[in-house]
C-alpha positions in Angstrom: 80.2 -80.8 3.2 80.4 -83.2 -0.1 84.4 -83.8 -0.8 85.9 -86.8 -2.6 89.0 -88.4 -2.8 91.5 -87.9 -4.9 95.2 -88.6 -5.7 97.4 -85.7 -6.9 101.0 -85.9 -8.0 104.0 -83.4 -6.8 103.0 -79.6 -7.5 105.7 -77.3 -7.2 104.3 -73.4 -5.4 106.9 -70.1 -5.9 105.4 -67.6 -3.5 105.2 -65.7 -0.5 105.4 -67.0 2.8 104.7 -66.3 6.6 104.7 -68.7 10.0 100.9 -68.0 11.9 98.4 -70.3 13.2 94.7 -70.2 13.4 94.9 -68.9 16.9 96.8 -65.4 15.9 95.2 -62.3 16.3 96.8 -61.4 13.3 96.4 -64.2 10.7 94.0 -63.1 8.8 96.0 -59.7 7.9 98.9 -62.0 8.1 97.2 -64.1 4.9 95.9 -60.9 3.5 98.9 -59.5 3.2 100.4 -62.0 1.3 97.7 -61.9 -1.3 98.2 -58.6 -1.4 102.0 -58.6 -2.0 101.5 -61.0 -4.3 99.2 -59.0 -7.0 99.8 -55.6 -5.7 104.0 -55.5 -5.6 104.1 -57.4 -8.8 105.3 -60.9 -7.7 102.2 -63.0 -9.6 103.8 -61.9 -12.6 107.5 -61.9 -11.9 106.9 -65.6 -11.2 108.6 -67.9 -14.7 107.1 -71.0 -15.9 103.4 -70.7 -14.1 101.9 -74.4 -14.8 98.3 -72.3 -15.5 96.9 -69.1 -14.3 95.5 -70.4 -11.0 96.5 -68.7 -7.7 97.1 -71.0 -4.9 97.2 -70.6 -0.9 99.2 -73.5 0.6 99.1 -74.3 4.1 102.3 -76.8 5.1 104.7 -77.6 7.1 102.4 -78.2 10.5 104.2 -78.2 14.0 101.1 -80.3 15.3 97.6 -80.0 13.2 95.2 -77.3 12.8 95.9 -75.9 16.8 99.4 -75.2 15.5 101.9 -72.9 13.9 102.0 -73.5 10.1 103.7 -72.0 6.8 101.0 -69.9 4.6 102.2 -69.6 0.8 100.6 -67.6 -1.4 101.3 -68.1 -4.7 101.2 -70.2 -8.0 102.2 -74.0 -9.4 105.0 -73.6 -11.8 106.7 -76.4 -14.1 110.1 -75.6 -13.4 111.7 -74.0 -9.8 114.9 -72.6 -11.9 114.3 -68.8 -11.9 112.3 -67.8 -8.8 111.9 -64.5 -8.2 114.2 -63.3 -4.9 111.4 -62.4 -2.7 109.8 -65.6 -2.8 110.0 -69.5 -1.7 109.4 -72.9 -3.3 107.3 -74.9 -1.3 106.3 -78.8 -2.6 103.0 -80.1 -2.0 103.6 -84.2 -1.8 102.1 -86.8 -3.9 99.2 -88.4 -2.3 95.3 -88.8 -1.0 93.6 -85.5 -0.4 89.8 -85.0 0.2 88.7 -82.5 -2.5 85.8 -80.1 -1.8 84.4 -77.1 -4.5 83.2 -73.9 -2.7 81.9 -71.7 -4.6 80.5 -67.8 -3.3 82.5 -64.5 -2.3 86.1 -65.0 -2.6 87.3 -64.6 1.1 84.2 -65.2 3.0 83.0 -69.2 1.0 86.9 -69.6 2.0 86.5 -68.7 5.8 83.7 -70.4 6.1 85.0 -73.2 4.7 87.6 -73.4 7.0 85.2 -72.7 9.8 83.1 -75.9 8.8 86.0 -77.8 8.0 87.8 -78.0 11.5 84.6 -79.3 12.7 84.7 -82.5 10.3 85.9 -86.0 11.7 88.5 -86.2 8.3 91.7 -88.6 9.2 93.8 -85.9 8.2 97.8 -86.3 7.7 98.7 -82.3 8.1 101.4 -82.0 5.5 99.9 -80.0 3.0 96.6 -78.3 2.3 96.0 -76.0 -0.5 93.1 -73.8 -1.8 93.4 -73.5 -6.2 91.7 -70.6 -7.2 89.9 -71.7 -10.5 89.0 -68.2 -11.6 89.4 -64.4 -10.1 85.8 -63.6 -9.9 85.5 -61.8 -6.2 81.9 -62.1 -5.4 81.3 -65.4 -7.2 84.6 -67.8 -7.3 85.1 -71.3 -7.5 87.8 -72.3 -5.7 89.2 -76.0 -5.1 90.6 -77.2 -1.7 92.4 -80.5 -1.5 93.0 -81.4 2.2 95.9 -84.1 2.8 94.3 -87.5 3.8 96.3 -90.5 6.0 
């Protein structure tokens, strides 16, 4: 898979969040459900100062690396963390080197598979935050930006 490095500065996330690991029976309707709360219960557009329309799915605060328990947000950068919505969580995703890769295809199955090809990769990885940015909302033919944290 093509990727190249980048450097991002601080993004703030307000979202939904949930502990799982890639391991869980349940972590894919654990993730689904977020995405779900966060369009169908209204909490995309409860969410102030949005820094663009983009939806993101953070993946943070790793006990190990990808064997794991980690924190899944699901929601969206904003400019300012002032006025949050109750239901939901700021997360920070930290200045720094990430390896950027573009997948484009079918929503949830480019992003599995992804994933899939990803943990198979020799990438010095730091495990502090990754983070898919969806660029559009097109299901069957999305582009969608992953930045994976570099040492």
């Amino acid at each position: 898979m093509n990727y190249e490095i980048v450097n991002l500065e601080e993004k703030k996330i307000v979202g939904l969040t949930a502990r799982t690991n890639n391991s869980a029976p349940d972590m894919g309707m654990v993730i689904g459900g977020l995405w779900n709360d966060l369009y169908q219960k209204g909490v995309y557009q409860n969410i102030k100062d949005k820094a663009n329309k983009k939806a993101v799915g953070l993946y943070s605060d790793y006990e190990s690396d990808m064997a794991g328990d980690y924190d899944v947000t699901i929601g969206c950068e904003v400019k300012i963390t002032d006025n949050i919505p109750g239901n939901t969580v700021v997360k920070v995703i930290p200045a720094g080197k990430y390896a950027k890769f573009v997948v484009r295809g079918h929503m949830q199955k480019a992003v599995q598979q992804f994933w899939q090809e990803l943990w198979k990769m020799k990438l010095d990885r730091k495990y502090t935050a990754d983070f898919e940015e969806y660029q559009d909302d097109c299901i069957d033919n999305a582009e969608i930006h992953i930045y994976i944290a570099l040492k």
